[in-house]
C-alpha atoms as one frame of an Amber mdcrd trajectory, in Angstrom:
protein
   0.000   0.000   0.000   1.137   3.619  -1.075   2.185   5.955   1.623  -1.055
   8.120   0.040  -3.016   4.979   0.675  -2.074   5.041   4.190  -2.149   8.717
   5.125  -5.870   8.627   3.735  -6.972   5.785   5.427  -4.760   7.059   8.586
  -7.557  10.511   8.274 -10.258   8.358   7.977  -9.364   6.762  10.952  -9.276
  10.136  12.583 -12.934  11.202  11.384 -14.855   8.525  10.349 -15.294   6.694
   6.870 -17.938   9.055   5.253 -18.810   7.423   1.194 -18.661  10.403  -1.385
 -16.802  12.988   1.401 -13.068  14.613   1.107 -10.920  12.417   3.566  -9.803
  15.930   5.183 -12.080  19.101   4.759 -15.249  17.083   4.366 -17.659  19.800
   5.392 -18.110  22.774   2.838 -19.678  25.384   0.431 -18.978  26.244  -3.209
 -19.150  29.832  -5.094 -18.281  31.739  -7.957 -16.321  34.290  -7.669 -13.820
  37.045 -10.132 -10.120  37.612  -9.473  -8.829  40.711 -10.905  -5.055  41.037
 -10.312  -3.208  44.486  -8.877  -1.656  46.276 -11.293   1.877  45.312  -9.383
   1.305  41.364  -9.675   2.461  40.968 -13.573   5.489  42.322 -12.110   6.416
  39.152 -10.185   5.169  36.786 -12.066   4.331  36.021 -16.121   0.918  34.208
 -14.608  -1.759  34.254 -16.884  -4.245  35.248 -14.073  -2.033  38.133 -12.982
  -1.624  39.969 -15.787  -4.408  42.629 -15.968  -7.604  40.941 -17.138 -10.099
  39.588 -14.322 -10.711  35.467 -14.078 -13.575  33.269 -13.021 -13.417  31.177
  -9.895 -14.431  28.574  -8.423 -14.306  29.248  -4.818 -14.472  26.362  -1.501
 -14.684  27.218   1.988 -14.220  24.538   3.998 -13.403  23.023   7.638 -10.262
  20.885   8.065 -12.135  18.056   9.853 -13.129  14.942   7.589 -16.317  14.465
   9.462 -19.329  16.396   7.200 -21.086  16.657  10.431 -18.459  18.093  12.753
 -19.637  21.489  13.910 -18.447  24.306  12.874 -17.304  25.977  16.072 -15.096
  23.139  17.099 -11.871  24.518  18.607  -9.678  21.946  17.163 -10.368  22.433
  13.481  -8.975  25.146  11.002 -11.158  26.113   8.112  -9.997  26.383   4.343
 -10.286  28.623   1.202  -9.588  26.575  -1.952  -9.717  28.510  -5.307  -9.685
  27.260  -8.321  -8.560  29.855 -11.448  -9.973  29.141 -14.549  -7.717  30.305
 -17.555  -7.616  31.148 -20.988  -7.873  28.137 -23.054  -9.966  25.679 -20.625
  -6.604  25.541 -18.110  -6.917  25.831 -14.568  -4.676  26.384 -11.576  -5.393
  26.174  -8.020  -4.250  28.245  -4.488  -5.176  26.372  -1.289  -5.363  27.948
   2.083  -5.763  27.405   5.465  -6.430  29.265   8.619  -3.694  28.178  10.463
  -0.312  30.399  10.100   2.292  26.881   9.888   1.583  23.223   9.108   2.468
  20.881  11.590   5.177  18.269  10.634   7.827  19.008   7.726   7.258  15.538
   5.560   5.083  12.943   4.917   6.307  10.231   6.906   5.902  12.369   9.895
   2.618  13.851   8.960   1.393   9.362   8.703   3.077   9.159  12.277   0.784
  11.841  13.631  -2.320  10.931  12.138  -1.660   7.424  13.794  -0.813   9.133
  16.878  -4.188  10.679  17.274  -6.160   7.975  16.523  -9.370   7.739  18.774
  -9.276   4.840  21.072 -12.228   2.517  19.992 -13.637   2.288  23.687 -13.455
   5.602  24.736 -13.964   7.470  21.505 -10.611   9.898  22.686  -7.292  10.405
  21.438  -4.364   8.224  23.360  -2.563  11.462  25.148   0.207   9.180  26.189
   1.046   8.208  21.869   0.436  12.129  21.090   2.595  12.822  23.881   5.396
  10.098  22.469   5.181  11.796  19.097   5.765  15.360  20.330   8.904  14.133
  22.657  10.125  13.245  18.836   8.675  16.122  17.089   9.645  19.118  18.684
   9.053  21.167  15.598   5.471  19.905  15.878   5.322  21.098  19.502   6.430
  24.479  19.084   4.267  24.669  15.668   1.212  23.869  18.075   2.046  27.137
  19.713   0.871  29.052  16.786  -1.357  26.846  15.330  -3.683  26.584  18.938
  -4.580  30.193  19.141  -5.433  30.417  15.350  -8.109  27.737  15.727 -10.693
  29.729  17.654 -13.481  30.049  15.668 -14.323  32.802  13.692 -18.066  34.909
  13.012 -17.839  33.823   9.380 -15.432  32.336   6.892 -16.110  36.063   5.550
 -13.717  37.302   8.441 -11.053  34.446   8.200  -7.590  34.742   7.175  -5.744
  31.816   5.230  -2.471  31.311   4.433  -0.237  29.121   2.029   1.965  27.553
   4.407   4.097  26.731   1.449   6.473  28.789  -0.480   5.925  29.581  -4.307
   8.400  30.849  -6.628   6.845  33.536  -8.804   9.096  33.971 -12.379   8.490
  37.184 -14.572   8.334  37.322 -18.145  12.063  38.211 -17.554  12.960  35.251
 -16.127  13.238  36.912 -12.680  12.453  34.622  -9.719  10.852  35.897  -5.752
  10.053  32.863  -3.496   6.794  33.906  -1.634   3.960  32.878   0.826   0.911
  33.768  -0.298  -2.191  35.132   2.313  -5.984  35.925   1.451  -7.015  38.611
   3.664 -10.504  39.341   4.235 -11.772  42.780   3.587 -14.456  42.267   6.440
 -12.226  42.305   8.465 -10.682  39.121  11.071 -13.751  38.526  13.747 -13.865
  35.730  16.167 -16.211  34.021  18.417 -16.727  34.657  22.546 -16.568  31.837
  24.251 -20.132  32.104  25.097 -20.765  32.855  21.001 -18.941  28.907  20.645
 -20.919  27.491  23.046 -24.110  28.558  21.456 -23.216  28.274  17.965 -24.897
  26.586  15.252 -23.631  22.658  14.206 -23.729  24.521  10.626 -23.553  28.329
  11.663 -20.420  28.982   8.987 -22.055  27.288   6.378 -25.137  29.155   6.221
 -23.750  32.440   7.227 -21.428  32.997   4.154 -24.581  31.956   1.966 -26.719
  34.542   3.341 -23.777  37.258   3.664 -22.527  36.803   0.084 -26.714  36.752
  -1.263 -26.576  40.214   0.380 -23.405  41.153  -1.450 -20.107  40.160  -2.615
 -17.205  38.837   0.080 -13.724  39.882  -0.655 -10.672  39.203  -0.036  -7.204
  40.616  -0.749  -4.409  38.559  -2.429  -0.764  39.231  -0.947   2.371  37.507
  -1.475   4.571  37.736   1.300   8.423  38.035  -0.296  11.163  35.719   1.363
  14.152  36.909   1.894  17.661  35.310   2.380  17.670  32.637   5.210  13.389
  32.334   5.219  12.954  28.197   5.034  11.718  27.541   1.638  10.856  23.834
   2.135   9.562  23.433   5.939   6.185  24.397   6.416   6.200  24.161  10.073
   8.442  27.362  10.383   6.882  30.896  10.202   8.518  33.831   8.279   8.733
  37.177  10.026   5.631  39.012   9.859   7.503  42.400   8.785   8.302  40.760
   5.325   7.557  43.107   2.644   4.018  42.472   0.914   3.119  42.467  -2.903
  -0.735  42.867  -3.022  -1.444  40.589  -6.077  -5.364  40.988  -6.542  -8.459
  40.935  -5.142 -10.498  38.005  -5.524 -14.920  38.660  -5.135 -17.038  35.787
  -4.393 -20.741  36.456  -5.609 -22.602  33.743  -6.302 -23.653  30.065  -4.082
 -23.428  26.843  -6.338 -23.775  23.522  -6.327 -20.054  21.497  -6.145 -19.205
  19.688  -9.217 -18.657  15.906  -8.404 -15.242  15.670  -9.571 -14.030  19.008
  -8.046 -10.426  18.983  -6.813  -8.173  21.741  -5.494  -4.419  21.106  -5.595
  -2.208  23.162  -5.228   0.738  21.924  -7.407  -1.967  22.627 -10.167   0.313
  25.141 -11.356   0.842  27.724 -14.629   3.798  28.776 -16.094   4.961  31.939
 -13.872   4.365  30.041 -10.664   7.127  26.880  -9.348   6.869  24.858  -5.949
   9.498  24.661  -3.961  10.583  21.221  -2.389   8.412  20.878   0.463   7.541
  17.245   1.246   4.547  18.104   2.615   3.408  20.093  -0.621   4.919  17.106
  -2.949   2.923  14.912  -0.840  -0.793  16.482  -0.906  -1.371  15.942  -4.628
  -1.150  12.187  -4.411  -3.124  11.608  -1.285  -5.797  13.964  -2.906  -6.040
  11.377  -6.218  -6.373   8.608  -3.691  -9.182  10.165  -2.097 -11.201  11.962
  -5.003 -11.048   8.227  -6.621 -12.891   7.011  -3.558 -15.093   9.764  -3.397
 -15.976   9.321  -6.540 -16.083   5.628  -6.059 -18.822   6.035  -3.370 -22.976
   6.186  -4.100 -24.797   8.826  -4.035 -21.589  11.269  -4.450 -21.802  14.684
  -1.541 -19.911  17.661  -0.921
């Protein structure tokens, strides 16, 4: 069995086996949206999207969890922005974000030894703190990621007042062959909002869900487009490590989402669906995703009926 294979059925372990669901970010909503890029973005990179004429979306917010009936104030799950950028010529490429600012392990392997970790016990329904505990003693990247990823996972008013991040670095290439290795980061124009306590307690199982539906019926959500520029020394290839917030910041567009639709069955967001203009770095745990996403999309699709 693939280590794909294993890392999905590792998540479903986590969540639940749910027929025609995602294996992680089971639970979400679908819209159309336009990106039109900042004047500044052609500039970094010879992107088709980023040149000066606006594109059509498709847009997925999400939670991380792989359970479709998790609730959506859970403290322990980060939410997602997936969009997909349709191009000239039927081509596509794909950004995928979540609310957390760093991932949590730095390659695959380690990523199937955590999943494992966490594994609910079968009697008691609850994760084995003593394995999770034996991980960490061996992680300690993981531990001190945890300290940045805990306070991002309280849970927002709305997916509308979220932000999401790459976690991954991107080298952008100009038509002049130039190169900038960045991080990209959606920024909501709403505004960042989260929950009381009190607000969590009392939330909604599906509050998220059918608050951005009703706010973006009212009008269009937006969010801002920014590529964070590394500079000499910034990791390239460990997602666990943060860059330095003062980083100087290319605004590259400003996506609008405007319209709820249903999600196409065979809908996938990867994000080493790239375009010319646009190269991944190394990352393990970027060179990793796109496999374990074919193994689950071909069970998904597998499964009858087929769901978001």
């Amino acid at each position: 069995m693939s280590i794909s294979e294993q890392i999905v059925d590792g998540m479903n372990d986590l969540s639940g086996v749910h027929p025609g669901f995602r294996a992680a970010h089971a639970k979400g909503v679908i819209f159309k949206g336009t990106f039109t890029p900042a004047p500044a973005a052609a500039k970094l990179s010879r992107a088709p999207h980023l040149q000066g004429d606006a594109v059509e979306t498709t847009v997925r917010f999400s939670n991380g969890s792989g359970d479709p009936t998790a609730p959506d104030a859970d403290r322990r799950d980060g939410k997602g922005l997936a969009v997909k950028f349709h191009l000239p010529g039927g081509e596509s490429t794909d950004l995928v974000f979540v609310s957390i600012p760093v991932f949590l392990v730095s390659d695959e392997v380690s990523f199937l030894e955590f999943v494992r970790a966490r594994k609910p016990d079968p009697e008691t329904g609850e994760m084995d703190m003593e394995k999770v505990g034996a991980f960490l003693a061996e992680h300690p990247e993981t531990a001190t990621a945890l300290q940045l990823v805990l306070p991002a996972l309280t849970p927002r008013r709305s997916y509308a007042t979220t932000p999401y991040n790459s976690l991954h670095a991107f080298r952008l290439v100009n038509a002049d062959g130039e190169g900038r290795w960045v991080r990209y980061r959606w920024v909501p124009e709403a505004g960042e909002e989260q929950l009381s306590d009190e607000e969590i307690d009392n939330a909604a199982d599906d509050y998220l869900q059918e608050e951005i539906v009703e706010r973006v019926a009212a009008g269009p959500v937006a969010f801002e487009l920014v590529a964070r520029l590394a500079e000499e020394g910034d990791p390239l290839e460990d997602p666990t490590l943060p860059w330095p917030e003062e980083r100087e910041t290319v605004t590259l567009g400003r996506l609008e989402v405007t319209e709820a639709i249903e999600e196409p069955p065979d809908l996938i967001n990867d994000p080493t669906n790239l375009c010319d203009g646009i190269e991944p770095s190394e990352d393990r745990i970027l060179a990793a995703r796109s496999p374990a996403y074919s193994v689950s999309i071909e069970r998904r699709l597998a499964a009858t009926p087929t769901k978001n």
